[in-house]
N, C-alpha and C positions, 0 to 999 in steps of 0.2 A: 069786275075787278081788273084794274089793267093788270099788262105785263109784268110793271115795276114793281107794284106790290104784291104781284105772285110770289117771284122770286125771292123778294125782300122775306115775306113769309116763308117761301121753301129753306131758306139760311137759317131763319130762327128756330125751326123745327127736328132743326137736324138732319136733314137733306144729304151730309156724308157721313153720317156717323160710324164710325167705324172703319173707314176707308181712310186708303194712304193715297197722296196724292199730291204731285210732283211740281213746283212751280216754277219755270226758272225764266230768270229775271224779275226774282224776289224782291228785290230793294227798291225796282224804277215804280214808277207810277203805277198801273195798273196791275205791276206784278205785288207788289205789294197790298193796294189794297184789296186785292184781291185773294193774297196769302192769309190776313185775319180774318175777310168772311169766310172761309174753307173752316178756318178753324173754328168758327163761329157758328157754322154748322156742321159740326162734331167731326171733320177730318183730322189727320196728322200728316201735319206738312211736311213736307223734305223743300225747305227753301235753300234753292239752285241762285249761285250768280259769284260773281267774281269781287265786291270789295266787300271785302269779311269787313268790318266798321258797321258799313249800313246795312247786312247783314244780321249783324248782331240787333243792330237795334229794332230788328223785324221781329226778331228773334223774342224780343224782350217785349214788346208791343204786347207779344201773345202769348208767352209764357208767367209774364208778371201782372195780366191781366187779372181782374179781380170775377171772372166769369168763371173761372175756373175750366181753362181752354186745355184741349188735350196739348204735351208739350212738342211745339215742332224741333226738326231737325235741323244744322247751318251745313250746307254744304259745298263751300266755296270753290266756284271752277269757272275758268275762264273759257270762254266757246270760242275765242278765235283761235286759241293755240291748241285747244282741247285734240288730242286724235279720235281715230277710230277704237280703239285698244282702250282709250281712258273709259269713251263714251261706256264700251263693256263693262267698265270696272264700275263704272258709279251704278250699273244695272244691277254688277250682283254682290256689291254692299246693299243696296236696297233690299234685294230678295236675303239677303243674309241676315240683315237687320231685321224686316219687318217678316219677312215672307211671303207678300203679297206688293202687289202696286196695283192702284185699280185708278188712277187719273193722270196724265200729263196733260200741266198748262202751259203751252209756250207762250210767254211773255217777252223775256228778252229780244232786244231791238238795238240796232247801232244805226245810227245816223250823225251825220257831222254838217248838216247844212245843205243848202240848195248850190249845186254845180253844172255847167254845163259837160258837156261829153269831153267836148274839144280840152276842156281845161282842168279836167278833171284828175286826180292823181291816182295812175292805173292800182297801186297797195289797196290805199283809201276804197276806191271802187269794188277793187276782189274784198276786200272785207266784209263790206258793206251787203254784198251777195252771200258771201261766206256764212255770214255773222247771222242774216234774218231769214236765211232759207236751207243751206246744207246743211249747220249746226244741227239745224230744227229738224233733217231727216236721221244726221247719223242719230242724234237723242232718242228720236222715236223707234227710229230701227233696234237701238239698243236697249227700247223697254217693252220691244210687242213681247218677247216671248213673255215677262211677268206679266201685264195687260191682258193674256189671251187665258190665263188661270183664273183672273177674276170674272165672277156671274156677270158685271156690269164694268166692262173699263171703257174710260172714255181718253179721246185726244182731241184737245183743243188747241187753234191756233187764235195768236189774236193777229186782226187784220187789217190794214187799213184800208180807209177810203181809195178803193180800186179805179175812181176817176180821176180823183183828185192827183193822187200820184205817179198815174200814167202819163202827167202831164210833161213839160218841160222843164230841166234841171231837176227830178228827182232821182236818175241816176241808179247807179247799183240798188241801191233800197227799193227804191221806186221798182225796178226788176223783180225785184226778191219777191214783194210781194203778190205781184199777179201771180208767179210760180207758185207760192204757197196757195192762192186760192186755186190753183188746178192741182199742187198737192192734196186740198182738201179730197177734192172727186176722187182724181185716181185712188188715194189711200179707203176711199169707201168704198171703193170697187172692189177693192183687192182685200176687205176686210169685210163683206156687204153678210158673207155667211158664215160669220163670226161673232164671237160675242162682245167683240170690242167697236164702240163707235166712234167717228172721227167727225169734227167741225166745225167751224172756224166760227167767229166772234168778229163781228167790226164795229167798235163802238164809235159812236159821235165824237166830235172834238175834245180832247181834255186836256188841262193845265198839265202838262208834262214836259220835263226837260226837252227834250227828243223835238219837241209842236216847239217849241220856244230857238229852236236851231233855222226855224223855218218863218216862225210868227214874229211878231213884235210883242211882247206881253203886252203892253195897256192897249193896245190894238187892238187886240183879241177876244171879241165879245163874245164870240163862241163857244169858246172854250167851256169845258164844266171839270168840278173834281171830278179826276178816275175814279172814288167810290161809288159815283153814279153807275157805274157798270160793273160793280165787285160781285153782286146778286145776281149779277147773268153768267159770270163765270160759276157758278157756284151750280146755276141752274141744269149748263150745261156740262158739267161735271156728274151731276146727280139723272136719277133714273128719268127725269123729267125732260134731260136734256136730248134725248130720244126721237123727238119730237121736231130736232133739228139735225138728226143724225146724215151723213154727206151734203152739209149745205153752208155755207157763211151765210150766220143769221145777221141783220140788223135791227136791232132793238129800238135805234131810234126813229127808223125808217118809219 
């Protein structure tokens, strides 16, 4: 059996059933389709991101579904203005709410185009860093203490192609993300005799806003839906994902 339809199978079996789990950047591509297989394999979502509209409509995806999907959460917040203090706060509405958090998926991602250094707009740049890497630590820093209650929490980053974007003109992002694959490590280290696993996600190419700031769309033969890799978030969200625990996996590799 390959990969794909392991996964695919571990989503329809319920793989999170009964697990709360955290996605943010809900609405973009992969955060999204990625939010209805969770819920598709029996979590409840807390969909994180900042335009309550496409929010809603994730929102609706999974709760007006005819599956009869546990109902998720909308929890609209902006990650570049977000503080340290908020990040707290959205942790322990969670723990208020549910009582429990046993998954963070970071999705969310800014990028605004291919720039050189020289030309680059320093705001733009600090965001860019801000927005796909520190976000991403105060978030998590502000869910380990619920994470470390659950038998099985996990943290997921999604990652990108780490060659690809170390290239020329990827700029702040391009940054952010080799730091996020050496967050992956460090945080497994410092988490390795714990019950919480940490690990990154870097899927192939996909039709996504974000590739389209960079691609040509009809250009782009690469490209595939981000549902193709909604069953590996799910994977390694669930007990199974274990098995990639301190490592950015590729699935398509």
């Amino acid at each position: 059996m390959s990969a794909t339809a392991a996964t695919a199978g571990g989503a329809r079996s319920g793989a999170l059933r009964d697990r709360v789990v955290l996605v943010s950047g809900a609405h973009g591509g992969l955060g999204r389709a990625a939010a209805i297989a969770c819920a598709r394999a029996g979590a409840t979502v807390v969909l994180l991101g900042r335009k309550v509209p496409k929010l809603n409509r994730v929102y609706d995806a999974i709760a007006r579904s005819d599956e009869g999907l546990p109902e998720p959460v909308n929890y609209p917040f902006d990650l570049e203005g977000a503080s340290p203090d908020d990040h707290a706060e959205l942790a322990q509405r969670i723990g208020d709410g549910f009582g429990r958090l046993d998954g963070v998926l970071h999705c969310a991602a800014d990028f605004h185009g291919l720039t050189s250094l020289e030309r680059s707009d320093p705001a733009r740049f600090a965001r860019a860093v801000h927005v796909n890497l520190t976000a991403r630590a105060w978030l998590t820093q502000a869910c380990l203490p619920l994470l470390r209650r659950a038998a099985d929490g996990a943290v997921v980053f999604a990652v990108d192609d780490l060659e690809r974007v170390g290239g020329a003109y990827w700029g702040g992002y391009g940054l952010a993300q080799h730091a996020t694959a050496a967050l992956v490590g460090m945080l497994h280290a410092e988490l390795a005799n714990s019950t919480v696993r940490v690990s990154g996600l870097q899927p192939g190419p996909m039709r996504t806003s974000l590739r389209a700031q960079a691609y040509v769309e009809e250009d782009d033969r690469e490209a595939v839906d981000p549902a193709r890799y909604a069953d590996d978030c799910v994977m390694l969200l669930s007990a199974d994902g274990a098995a990639h625990r301190g490592r950015v996996w590729n699935p398509a590799a």
